[in-house]
C-alpha positions as CSV (number, residue, x, y, z in Angstrom):
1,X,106.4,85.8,99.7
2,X,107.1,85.0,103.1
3,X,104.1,86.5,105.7
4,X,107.7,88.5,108.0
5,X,108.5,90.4,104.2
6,X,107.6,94.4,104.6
7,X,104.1,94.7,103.3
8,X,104.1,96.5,99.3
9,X,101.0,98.8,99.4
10,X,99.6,98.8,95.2
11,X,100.1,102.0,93.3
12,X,97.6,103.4,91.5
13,X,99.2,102.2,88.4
14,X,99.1,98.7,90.0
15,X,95.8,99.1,91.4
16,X,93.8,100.3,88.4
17,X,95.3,97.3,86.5
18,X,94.2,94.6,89.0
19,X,90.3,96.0,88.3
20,X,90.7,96.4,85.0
21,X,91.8,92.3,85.1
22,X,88.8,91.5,87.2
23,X,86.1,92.9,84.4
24,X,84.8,90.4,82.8
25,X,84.7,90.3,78.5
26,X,81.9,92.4,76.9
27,X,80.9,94.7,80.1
28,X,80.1,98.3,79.7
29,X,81.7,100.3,82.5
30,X,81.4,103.6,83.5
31,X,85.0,105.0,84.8
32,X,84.2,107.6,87.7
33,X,86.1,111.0,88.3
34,X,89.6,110.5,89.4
35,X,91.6,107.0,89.8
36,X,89.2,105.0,88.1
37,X,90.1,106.8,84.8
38,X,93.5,104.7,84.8
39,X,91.5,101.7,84.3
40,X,90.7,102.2,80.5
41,X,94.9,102.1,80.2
42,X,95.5,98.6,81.0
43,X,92.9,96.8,78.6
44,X,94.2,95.4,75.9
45,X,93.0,96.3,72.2
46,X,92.4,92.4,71.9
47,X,89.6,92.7,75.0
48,X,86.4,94.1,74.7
49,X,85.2,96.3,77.0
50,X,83.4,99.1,76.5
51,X,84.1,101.9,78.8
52,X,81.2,104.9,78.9
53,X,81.6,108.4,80.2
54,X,78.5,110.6,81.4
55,X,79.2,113.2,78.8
56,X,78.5,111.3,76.2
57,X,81.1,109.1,75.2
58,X,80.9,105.2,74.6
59,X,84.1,103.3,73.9
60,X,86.9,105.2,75.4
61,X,90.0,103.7,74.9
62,X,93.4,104.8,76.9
63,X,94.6,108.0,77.7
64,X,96.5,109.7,74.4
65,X,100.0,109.9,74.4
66,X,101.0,114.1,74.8
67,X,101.5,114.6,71.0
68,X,98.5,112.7,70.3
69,X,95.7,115.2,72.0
70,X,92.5,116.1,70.4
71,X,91.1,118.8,72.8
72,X,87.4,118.0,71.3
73,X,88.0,114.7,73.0
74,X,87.4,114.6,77.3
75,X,86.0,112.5,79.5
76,X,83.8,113.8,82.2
77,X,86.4,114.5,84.9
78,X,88.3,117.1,81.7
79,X,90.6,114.8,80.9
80,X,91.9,113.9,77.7
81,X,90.9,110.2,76.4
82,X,91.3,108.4,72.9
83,X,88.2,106.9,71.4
84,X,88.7,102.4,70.4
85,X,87.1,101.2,67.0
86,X,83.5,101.1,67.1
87,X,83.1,103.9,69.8
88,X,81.3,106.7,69.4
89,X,79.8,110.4,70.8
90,X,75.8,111.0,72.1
91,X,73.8,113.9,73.6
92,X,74.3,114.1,77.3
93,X,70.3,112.8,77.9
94,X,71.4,109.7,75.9
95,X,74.3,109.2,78.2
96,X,72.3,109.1,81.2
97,X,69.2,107.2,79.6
98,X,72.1,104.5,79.4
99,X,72.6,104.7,83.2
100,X,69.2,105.2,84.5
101,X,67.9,102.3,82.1
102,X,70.4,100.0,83.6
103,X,72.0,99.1,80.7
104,X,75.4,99.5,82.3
105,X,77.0,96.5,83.8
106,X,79.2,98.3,85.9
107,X,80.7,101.4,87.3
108,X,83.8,102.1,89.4
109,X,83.8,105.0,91.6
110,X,86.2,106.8,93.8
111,X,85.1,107.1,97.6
112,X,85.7,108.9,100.9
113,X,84.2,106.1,102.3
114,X,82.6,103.1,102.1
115,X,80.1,101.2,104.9
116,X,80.2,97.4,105.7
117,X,76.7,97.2,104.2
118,X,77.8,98.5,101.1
119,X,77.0,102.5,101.8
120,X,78.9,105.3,100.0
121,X,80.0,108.8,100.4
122,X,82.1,110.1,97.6
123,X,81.5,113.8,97.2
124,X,81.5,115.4,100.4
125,X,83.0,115.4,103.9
126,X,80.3,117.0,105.4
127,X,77.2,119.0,105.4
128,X,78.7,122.2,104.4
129,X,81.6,121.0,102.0
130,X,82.4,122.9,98.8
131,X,81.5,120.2,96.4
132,X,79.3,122.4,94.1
133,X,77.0,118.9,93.4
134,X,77.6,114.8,93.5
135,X,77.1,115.5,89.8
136,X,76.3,111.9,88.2
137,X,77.8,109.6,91.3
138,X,73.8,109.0,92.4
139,X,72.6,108.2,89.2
140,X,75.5,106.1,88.5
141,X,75.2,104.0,91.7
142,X,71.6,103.3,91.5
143,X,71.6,102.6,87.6
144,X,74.4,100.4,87.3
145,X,74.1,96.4,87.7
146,X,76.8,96.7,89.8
147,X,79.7,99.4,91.7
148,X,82.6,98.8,92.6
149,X,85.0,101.5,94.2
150,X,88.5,102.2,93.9
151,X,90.3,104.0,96.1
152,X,93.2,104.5,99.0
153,X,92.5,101.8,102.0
154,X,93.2,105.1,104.4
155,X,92.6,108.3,104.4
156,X,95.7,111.5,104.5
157,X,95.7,111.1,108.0
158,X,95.6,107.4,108.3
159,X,92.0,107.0,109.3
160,X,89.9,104.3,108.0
161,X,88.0,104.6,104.8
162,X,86.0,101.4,105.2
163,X,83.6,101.6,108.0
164,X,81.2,100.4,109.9
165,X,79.2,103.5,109.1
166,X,79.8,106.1,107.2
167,X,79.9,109.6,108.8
168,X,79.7,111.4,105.7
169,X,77.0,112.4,103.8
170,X,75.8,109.2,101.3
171,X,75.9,108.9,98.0
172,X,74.0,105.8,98.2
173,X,72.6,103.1,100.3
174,X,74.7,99.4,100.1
175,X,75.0,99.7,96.4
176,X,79.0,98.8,96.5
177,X,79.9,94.9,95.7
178,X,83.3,95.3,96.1
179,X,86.4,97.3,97.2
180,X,89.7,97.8,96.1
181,X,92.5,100.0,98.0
182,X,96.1,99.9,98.1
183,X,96.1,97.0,100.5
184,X,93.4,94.6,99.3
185,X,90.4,93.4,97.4
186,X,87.3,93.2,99.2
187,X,84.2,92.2,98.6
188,X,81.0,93.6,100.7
189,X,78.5,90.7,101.7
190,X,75.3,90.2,103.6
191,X,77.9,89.1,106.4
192,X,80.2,92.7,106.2
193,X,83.1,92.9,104.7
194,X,84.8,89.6,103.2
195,X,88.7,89.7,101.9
196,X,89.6,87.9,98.2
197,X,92.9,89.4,97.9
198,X,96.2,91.5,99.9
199,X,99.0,93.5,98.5
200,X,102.4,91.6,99.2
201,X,103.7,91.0,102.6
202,X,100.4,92.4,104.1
203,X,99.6,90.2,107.4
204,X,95.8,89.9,108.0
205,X,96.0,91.4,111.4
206,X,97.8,94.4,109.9
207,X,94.5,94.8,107.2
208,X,92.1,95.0,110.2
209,X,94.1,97.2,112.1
210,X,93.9,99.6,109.5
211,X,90.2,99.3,108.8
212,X,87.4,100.3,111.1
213,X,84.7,97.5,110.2
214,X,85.4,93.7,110.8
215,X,86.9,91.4,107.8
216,X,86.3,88.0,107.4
217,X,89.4,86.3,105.7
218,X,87.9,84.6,102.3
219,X,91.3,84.0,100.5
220,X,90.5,80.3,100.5
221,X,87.3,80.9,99.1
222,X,88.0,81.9,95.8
């Protein structure tokens, strides 16, 4: 595509199958609350990766079609999931023994936004949001091997979601490895931000205009 064509932001469809892509064979990943659930739809049955939910459920497959529900059978953001050969239920404590024993290899969270040192802030705006609690996001991003967050490049009103600080209260400190919005795939470095992929049409000049924290253009890099 030529770099004058009209930029194509992903949609969420498009975005959650680019992650799911990028996992590598064999991982165990945790699917946060929100657009990260879409992820577990676009592995095929012929892949294996096991995707865990904090209350209590190791190997969700995609989500069921309508006349296909079980009710017994959620994930932790109350929505319904299916359950791939070989998966299976736990108690709750199990669940998290799993997270805060590191024997996840990844999770992908949702994010209000993320710092150029890898900060996060994903469950509230500020000190008095309604957010009853961050719920497992903490344990998540300090017991995984690795986060990565999925989420728009901008927020309702156009202002940045990647920053060179976060203003809202942290979820945790540079725990995020890499980014992926609408508009690209990032990776977060020692050096800041570093770009690995754009959405069709996007100019580079464009990307930083809509971000608050330098990029460094690593396209070539592989």
């Amino acid at each position: 595509m030529s770099a004058t064509a009209a930029a194509r932001p992903l949609t969420r469809t498009e975005m959650a199958a680019r992650v799911a892509r990028d996992i590598p064979e064999g991982w165990y990943v945790n699917l946060g609350i929100g657009i990260p659930t879409a992820v577990a739809d676009h592995v095929p049955l012929e892949r294996e990766v096991v995707f865990h939910s904090e209350n209590g459920v190791l190997g969700m497959g995609p989500a069921p079609a309508k006349d296909a529900i079980d009710p017994w059978l959620i994930n932790a953001g109350k929505q319904y999931v299916t359950l791939r050969a070989g998966g299976s239920f736990c108690h709750h404590f199990d669940s998290f023994a799993m997270i805060r024993g590191g024997h996840l290899d990844l999770c992908v969270l949702g994010a209000f936004q993320v710092a150029a040192n890898g900060d996060i802030a994903n469950w509230a705006t500020s000190e008095n949001d309604t957010a009853p609690a961050v719920g497992g996001a903490m344990d998540l991003a300090a017991g995984a091997k690795r986060l990565w967050v999925m989420m728009e490049h901008t927020a309702k009103d156009g202002s940045p979601k990647l920053v060179r600080q976060c203003s809202y209260p942290l979820t945790a400190v540079g725990a995020v490895k890499r980014v992926y919005t609408n508009l690209a795939v990032i990776d977060v470095t020692p050096q800041g931000f570093v770009v690995r992929d754009m959405a069709p049409g996007l100019g580079f000049a464009e990307l930083q205009a809509r971000t608050d924290a330098p990029l460094a253009d690593g396209r070539d890099l592989g």
